[in-house]
DRENDO-1510 file (C-alpha; in Angstrom, 1 decimal, always signed):
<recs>
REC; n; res; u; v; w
REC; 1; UNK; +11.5; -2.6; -4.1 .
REC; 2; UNK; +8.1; -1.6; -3.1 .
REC; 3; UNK; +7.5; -1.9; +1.3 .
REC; 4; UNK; +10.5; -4.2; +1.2 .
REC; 5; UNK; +12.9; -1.9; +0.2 .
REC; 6; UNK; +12.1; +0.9; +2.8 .
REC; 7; UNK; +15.1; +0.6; +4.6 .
REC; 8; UNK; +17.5; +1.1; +1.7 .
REC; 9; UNK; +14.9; +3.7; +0.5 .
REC; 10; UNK; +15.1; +5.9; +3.5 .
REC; 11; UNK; +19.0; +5.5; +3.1 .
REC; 12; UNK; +18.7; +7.0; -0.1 .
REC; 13; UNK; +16.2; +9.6; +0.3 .
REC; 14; UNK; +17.8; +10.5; +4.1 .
REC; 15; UNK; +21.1; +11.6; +2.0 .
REC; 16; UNK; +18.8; +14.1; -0.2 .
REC; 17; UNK; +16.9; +15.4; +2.7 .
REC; 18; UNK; +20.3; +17.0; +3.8 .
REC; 19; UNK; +20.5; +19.2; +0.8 .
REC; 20; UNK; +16.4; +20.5; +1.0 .
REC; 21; UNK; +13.4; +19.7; +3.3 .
REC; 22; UNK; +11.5; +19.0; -0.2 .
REC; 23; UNK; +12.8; +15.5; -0.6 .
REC; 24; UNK; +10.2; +12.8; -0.1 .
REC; 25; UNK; +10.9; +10.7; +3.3 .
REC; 26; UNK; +10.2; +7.0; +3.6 .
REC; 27; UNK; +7.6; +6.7; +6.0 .
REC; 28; UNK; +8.3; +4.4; +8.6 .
REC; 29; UNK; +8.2; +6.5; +11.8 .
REC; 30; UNK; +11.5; +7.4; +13.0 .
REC; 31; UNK; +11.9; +9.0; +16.7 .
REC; 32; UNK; +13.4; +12.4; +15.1 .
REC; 33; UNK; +10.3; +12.6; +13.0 .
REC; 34; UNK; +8.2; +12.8; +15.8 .
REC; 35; UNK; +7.1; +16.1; +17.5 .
REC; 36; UNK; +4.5; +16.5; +20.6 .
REC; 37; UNK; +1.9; +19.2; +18.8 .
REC; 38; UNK; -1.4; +18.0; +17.1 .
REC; 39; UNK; -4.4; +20.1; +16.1 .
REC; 40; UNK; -7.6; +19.2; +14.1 .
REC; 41; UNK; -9.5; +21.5; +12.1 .
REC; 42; UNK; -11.5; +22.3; +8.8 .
REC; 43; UNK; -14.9; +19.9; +8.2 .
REC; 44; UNK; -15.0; +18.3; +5.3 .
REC; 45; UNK; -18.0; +15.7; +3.8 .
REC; 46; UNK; -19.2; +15.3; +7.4 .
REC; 47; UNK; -15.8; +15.0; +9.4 .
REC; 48; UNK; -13.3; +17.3; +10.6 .
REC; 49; UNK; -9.4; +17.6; +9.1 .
REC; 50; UNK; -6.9; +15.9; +10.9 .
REC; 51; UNK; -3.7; +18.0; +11.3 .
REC; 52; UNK; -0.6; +18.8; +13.2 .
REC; 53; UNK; +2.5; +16.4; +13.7 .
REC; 54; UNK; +5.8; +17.0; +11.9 .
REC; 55; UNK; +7.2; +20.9; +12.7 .
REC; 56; UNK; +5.5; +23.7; +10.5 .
REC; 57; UNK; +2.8; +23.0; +8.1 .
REC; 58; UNK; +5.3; +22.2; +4.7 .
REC; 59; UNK; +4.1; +21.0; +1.7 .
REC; 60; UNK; +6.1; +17.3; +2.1 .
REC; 61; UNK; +4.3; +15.9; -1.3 .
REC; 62; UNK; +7.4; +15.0; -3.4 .
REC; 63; UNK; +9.7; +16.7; -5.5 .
REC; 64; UNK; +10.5; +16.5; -8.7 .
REC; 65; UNK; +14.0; +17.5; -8.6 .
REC; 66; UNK; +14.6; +14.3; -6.8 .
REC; 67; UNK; +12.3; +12.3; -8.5 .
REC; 68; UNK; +13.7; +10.3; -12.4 .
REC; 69; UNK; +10.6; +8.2; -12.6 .
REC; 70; UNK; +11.8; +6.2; -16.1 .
REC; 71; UNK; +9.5; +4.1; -18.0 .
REC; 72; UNK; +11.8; +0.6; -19.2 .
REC; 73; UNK; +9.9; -0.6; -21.7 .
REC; 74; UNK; +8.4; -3.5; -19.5 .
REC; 75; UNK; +4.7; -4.5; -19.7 .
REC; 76; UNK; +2.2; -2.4; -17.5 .
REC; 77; UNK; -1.2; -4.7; -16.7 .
REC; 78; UNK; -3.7; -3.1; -19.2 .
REC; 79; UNK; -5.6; -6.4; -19.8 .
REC; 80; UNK; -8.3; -6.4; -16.9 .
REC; 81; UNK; -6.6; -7.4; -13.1 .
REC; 82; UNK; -8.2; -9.8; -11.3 .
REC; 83; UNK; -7.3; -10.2; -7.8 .
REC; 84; UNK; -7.1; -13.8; -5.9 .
REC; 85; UNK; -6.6; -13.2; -2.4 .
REC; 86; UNK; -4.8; -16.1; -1.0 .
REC; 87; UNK; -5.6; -16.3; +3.1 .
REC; 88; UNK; -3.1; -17.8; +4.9 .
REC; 89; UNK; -3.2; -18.8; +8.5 .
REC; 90; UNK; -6.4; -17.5; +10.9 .
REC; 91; UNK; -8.7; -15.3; +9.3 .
REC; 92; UNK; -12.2; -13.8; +11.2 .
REC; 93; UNK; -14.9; -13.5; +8.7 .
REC; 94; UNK; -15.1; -9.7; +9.7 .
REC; 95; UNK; -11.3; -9.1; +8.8 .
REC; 96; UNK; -11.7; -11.0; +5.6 .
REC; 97; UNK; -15.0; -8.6; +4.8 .
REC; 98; UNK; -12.6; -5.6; +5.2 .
REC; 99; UNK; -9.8; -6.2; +2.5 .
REC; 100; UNK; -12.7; -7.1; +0.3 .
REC; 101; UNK; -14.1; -4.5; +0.3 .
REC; 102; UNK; -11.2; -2.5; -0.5 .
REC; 103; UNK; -10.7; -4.3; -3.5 .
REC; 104; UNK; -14.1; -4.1; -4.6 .
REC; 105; UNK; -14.0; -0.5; -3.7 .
REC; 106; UNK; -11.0; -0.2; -6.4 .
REC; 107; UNK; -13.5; +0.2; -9.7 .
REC; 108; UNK; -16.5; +1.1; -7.5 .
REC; 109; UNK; -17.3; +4.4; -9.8 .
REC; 110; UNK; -20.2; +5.3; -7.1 .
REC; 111; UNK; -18.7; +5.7; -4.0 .
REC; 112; UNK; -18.7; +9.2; -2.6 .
REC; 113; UNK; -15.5; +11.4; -3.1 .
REC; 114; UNK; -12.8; +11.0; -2.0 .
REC; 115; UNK; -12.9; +7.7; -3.5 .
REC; 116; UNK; -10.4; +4.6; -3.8 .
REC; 117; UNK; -11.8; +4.2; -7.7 .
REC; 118; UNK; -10.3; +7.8; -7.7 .
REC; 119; UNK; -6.9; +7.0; -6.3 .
REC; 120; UNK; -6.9; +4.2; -8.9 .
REC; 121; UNK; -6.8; +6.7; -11.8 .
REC; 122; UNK; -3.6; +8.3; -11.0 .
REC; 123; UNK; -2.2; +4.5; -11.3 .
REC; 124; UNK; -4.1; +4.3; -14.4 .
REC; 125; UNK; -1.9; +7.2; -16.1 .
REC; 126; UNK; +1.1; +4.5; -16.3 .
REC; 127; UNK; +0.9; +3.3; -19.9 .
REC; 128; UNK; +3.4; +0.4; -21.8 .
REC; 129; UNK; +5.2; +1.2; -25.0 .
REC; 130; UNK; +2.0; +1.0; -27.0 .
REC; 131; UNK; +0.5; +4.1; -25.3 .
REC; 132; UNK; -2.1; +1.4; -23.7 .
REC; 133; UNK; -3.0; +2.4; -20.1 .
REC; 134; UNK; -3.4; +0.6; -16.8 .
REC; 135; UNK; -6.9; -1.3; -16.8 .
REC; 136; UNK; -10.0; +0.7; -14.9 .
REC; 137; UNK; -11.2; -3.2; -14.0 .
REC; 138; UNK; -9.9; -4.7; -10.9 .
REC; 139; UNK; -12.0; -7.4; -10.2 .
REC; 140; UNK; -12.1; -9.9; -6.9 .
REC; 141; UNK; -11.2; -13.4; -8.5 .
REC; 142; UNK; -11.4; -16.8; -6.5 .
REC; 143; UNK; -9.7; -16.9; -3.4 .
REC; 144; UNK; -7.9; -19.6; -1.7 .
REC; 145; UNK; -7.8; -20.3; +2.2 .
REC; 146; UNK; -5.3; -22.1; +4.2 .
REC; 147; UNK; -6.3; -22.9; +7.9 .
REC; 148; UNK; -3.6; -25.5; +8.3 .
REC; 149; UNK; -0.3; -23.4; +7.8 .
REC; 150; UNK; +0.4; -25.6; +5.4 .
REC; 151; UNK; +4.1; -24.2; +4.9 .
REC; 152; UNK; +4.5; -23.7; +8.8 .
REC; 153; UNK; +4.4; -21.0; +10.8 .
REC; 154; UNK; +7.8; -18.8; +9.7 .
REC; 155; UNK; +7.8; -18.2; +6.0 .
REC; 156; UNK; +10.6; -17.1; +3.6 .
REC; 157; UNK; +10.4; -15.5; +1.1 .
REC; 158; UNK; +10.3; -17.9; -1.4 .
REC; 159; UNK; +8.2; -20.2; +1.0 .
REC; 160; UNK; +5.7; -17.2; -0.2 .
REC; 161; UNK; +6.0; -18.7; -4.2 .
REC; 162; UNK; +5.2; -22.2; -2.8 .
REC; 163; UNK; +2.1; -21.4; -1.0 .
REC; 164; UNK; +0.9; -20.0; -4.7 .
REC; 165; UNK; +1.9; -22.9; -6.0 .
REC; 166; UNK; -0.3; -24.7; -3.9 .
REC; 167; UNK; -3.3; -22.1; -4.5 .
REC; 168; UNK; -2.9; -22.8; -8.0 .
REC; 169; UNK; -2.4; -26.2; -7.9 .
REC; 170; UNK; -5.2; -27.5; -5.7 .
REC; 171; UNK; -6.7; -30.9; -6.4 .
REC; 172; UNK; -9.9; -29.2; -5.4 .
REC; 173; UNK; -11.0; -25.9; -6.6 .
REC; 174; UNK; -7.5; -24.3; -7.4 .
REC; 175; UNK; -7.3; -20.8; -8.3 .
REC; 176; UNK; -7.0; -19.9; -11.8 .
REC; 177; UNK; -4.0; -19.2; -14.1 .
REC; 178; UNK; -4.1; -15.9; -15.4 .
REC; 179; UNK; -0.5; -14.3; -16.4 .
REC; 180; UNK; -1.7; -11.4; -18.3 .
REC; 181; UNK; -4.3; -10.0; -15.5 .
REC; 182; UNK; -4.2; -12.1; -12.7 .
REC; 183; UNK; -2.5; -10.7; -9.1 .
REC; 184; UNK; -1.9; -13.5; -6.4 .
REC; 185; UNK; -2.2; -11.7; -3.3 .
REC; 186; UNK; -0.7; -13.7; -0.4 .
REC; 187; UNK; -2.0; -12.7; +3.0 .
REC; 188; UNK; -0.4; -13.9; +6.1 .
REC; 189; UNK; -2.8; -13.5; +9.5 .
REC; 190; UNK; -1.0; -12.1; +13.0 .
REC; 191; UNK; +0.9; -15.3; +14.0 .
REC; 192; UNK; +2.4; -15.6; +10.9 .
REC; 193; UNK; +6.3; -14.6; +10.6 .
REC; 194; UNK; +7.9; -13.5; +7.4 .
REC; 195; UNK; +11.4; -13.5; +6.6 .
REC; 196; UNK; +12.3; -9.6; +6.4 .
REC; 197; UNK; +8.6; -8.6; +7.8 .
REC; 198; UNK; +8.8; -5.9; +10.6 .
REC; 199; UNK; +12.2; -5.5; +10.1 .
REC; 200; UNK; +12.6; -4.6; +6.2 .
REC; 201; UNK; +9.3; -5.1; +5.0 .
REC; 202; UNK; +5.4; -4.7; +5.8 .
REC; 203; UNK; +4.6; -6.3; +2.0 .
REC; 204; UNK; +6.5; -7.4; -1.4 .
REC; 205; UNK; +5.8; -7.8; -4.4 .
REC; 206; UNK; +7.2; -10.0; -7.5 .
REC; 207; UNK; +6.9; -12.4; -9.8 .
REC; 208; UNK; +7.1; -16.1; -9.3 .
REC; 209; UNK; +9.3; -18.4; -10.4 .
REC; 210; UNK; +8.3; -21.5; -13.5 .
REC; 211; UNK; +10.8; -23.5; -11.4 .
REC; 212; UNK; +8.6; -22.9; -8.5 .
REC; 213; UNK; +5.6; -22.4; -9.5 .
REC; 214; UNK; +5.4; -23.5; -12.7 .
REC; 215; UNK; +4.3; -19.9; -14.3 .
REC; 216; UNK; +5.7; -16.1; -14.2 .
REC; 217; UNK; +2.8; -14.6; -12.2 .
REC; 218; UNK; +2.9; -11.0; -10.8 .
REC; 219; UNK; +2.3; -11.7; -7.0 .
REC; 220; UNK; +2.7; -9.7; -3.8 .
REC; 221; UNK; +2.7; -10.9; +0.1 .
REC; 222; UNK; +1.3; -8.5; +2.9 .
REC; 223; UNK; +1.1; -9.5; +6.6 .
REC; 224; UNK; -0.9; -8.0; +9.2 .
REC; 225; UNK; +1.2; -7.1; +12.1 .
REC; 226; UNK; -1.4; -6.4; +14.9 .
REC; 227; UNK; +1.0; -8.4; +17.2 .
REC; 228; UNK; +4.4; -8.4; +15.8 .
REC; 229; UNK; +4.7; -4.3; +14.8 .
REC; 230; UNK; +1.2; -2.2; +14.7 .
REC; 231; UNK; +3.9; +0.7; +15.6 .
REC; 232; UNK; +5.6; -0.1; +12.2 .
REC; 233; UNK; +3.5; -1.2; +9.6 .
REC; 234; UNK; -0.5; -0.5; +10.9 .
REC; 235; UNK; +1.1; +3.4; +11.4 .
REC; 236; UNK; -0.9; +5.5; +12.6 .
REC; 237; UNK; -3.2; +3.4; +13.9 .
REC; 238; UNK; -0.5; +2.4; +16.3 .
REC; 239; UNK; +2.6; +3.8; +17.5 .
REC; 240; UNK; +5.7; +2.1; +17.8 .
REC; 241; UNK; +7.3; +2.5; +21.7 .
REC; 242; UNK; +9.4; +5.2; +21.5 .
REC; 243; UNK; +6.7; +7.6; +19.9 .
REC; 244; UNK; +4.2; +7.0; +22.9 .
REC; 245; UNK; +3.8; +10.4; +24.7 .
REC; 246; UNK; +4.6; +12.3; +21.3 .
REC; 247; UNK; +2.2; +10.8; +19.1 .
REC; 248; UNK; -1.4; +9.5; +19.8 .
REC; 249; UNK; -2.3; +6.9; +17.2 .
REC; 250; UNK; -5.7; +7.1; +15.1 .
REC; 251; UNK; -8.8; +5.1; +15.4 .
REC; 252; UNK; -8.9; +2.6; +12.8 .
REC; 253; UNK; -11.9; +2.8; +10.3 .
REC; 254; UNK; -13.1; -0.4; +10.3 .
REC; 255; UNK; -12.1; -1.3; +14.2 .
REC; 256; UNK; -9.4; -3.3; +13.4 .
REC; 257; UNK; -5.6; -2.2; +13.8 .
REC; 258; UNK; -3.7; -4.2; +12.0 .
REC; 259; UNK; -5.5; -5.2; +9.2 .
REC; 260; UNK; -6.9; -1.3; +8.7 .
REC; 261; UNK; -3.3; -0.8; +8.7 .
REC; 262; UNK; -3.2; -4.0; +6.0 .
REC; 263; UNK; -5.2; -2.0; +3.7 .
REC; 264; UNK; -2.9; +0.8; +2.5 .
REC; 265; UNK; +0.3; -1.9; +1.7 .
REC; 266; UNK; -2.1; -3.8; -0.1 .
REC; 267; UNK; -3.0; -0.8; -2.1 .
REC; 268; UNK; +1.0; +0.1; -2.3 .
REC; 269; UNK; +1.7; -3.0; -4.0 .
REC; 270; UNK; -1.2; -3.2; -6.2 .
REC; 271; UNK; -0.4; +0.0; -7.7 .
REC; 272; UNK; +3.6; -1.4; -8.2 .
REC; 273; UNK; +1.9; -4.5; -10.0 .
REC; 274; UNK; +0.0; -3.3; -11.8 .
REC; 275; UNK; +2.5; -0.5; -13.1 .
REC; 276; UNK; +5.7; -2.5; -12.9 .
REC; 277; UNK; +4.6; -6.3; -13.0 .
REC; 278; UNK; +7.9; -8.1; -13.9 .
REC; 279; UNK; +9.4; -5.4; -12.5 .
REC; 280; UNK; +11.0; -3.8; -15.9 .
REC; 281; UNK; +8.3; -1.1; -16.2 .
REC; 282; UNK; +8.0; +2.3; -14.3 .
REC; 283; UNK; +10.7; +2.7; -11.1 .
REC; 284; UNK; +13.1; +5.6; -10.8 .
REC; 285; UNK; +17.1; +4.4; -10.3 .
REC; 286; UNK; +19.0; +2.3; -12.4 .
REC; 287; UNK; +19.5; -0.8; -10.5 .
REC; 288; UNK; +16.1; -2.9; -11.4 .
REC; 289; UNK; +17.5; -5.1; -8.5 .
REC; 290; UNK; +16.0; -2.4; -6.0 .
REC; 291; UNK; +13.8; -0.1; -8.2 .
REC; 292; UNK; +12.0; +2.7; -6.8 .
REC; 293; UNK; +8.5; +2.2; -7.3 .
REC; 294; UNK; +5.4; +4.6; -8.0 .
REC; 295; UNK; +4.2; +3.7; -4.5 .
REC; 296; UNK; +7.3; +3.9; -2.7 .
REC; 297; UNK; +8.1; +7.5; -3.5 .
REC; 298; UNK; +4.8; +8.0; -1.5 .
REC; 299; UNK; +5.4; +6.1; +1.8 .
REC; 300; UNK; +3.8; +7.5; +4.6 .
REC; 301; UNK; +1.8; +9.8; +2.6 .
REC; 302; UNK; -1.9; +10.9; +2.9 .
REC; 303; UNK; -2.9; +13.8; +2.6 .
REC; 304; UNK; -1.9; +17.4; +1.8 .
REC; 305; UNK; +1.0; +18.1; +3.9 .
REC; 306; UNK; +2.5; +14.6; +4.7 .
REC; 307; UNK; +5.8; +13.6; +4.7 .
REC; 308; UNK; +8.0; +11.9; +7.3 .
REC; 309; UNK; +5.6; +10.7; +10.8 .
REC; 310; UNK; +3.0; +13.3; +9.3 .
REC; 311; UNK; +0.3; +11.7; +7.3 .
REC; 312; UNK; -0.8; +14.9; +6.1 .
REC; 313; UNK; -4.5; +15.8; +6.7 .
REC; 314; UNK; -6.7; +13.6; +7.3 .
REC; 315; UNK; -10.9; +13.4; +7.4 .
REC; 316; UNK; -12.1; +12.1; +10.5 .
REC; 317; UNK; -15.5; +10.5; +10.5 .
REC; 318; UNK; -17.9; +12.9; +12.7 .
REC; 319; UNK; -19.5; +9.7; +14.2 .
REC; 320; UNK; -17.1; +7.5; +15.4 .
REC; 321; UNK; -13.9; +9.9; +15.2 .
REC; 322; UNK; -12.2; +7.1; +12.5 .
REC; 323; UNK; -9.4; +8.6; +10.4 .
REC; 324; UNK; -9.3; +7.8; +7.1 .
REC; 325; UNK; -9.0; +9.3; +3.7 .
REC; 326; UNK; -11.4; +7.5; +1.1 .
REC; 327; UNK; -14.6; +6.2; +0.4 .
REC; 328; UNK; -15.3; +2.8; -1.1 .
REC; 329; UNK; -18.5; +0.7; -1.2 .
REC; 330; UNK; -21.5; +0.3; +0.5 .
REC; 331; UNK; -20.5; +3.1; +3.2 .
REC; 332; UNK; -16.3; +1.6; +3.9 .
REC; 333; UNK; -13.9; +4.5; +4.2 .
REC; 334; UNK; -10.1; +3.4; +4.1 .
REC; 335; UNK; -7.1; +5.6; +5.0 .
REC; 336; UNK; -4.6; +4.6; +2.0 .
REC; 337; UNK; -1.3; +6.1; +1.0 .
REC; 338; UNK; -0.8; +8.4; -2.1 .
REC; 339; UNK; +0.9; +7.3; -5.1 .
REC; 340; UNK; +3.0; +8.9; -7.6 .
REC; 341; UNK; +1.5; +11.5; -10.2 .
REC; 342; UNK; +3.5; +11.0; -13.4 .
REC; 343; UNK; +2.3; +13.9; -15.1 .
REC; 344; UNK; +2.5; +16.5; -12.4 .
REC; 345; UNK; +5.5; +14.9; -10.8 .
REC; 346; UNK; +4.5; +14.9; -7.4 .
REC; 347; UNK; +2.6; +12.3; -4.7 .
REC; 348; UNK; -1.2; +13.0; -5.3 .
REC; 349; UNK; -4.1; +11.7; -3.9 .
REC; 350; UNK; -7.9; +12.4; -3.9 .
REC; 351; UNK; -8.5; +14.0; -0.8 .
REC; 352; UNK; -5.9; +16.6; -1.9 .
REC; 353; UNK; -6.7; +20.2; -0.7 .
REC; 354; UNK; -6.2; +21.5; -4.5 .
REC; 355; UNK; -9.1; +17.8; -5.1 .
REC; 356; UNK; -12.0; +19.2; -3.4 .
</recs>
């Protein structure tokens, strides 16, 4: 489910691709995917269109023929979400101020299109049984740090659930309980290792366990992999060995590799959360064991064109020559992946060609 499950994803979705070029690819950047050419072109609100990378220009969006996005009945998070960041391990103020501002950026109305509060609408199309949609409000809740690696160095997966459980249970200023709109977001810093993370996964989501924990909370983990696998998951703002040559990576928007590259599986698993919390919502498949999530049809994704290595078109800032592909607050851009349209059955984001 979600980044976890992009191996078994790009199984699945490899097997399609035999029958038609349309079917959506997982992203992570496979050496077959990558081809020498690059171009940039078209100015748009102030920066020029980055372009060029995988064969021909195709239209690499999604396609619905592949796609059986199924609503199961599950709760979607239409009470308002508050986000507690829980910062695990070394953080710089200056990396903390980035994914902040991505989540305040989330409901910021007034940032300049493209926007992320505009991305945040398509997730807001996902409704529950009762027709009720996905809340507009995402807030910033209390956060949580922990300098001392409490839980060590390597992590499981499970070790994840404990370190909520610590958040939560805090003797001094624990972070509140909130089942109904509360998101635990688990953020591991660079010397951090994760069971699965590189390998399987560059984030999770799912909810913990009362045995655990001592509540059902929606929660999701995301590492930043500035020294473990930029190439993987901070793509394309690094790229992995075998690409170098064929591929020149993109200058992060905020300066910082991996957590710029943080920023768009953090927005991946916010949109699965909030669309398919106990994971019994919206997935296409019929194995809720490893659903295919609104996000995950969209891996790699970011802008008209994209599929496979190609993020499809991207702005590039006229000053500093930054990619990215939306605007939050106070003057942040952010390149973040596109997420499943469940209306016009295809990956859409704002900085579409057919947007502007």
């Amino acid at each position: 489910m979600s980044v976890s499950s992009s191996c078994l994803l790009l199984l699945a979705l490899a097997a399609l691709a035999v029958a038609s070029p349309l079917a959506v690819v997982a992203w992570r950047p496979w050496p077959h995917h990558f081809v020498s050419r690059s171009a940039v072109n078209t100015t748009a609100n102030g920066g020029s269109v980055a372009t060029g990378g995988l064969e021909a220009s195709k239209k690499y969006e999604g396609s619905s023929e592949f796609v059986k996005l199924r609503y199961h009945m599950g709760p979607v998070l239409t009470a308002n979400v508050t986000v507690h960041p829980i910062w695990y391990g070394a953080w710089a103020p200056a990396q903390k101020h980035i994914l902040r501002a991505f989540l305040r950026s989330i409901s910021a109305a007034s940032a300049p299109h493209p926007s992320v509060a505009a991305w945040w609408r398509t997730v807001r199309l996902y409704t529950d049984q009762t027709g009720a949609n996905v809340s507009a409000t995402v807030l910033l809740g209390a956060e949580r740090s922990d300098r001392r690696y409490s839980r060590g160095r390597a992590l499981t997966r499970l070790a994840i659930q404990s370190v909520i459980r610590d958040a939560v249970t805090a003797r001094r200023r624990p972070i509140p309980v909130n089942p109904s709109g509360g998101l635990y977001l688990v953020l591991t810093s660079s010397d951090v290792a994760v069971q699965d993370f590189c390998m399987q996964a560059c984030g999770f989501h799912y909810f913990t366990f009362p045995a655990i924990v001592g509540y059902t909370l929606p929660y999701a983990w995301v590492g930043n992999s500035a020294t473990q696998c930029p190439g993987i998951c901070a793509y394309p703002f690094a790229v992995p060995p075998f690409a170098v040559g064929l591929r020149t990576a993109e200058r992060p928007p905020n300066g910082d590799v991996g957590v710029d590259g943080m920023v768009s599986v953090v927005a991946h698993e916010l949109a699965e959360m909030a669309s398919n919390p106990l994971v019994n919502a919206w997935y296409a498949g019929e194995d809720p064991c490893f659903p295919t999530e609104i996000a995950d049809l969209c891996e790699g994704i970011y802008g008209t064109g994209g599929g496979g290595a190609y993020t499809g078109q991207l702005l590039i800032d006229a000053h500093t020559g930054a990619a990215f592909n939306m605007h939050g607050v106070g003057g942040s851009k952010f390149l973040v992946q596109w997420i499943w349209h469940p209306y016009l059955s295809y990956c859409s984001g704002p900085n579409a060609l057919d947007h502007q």
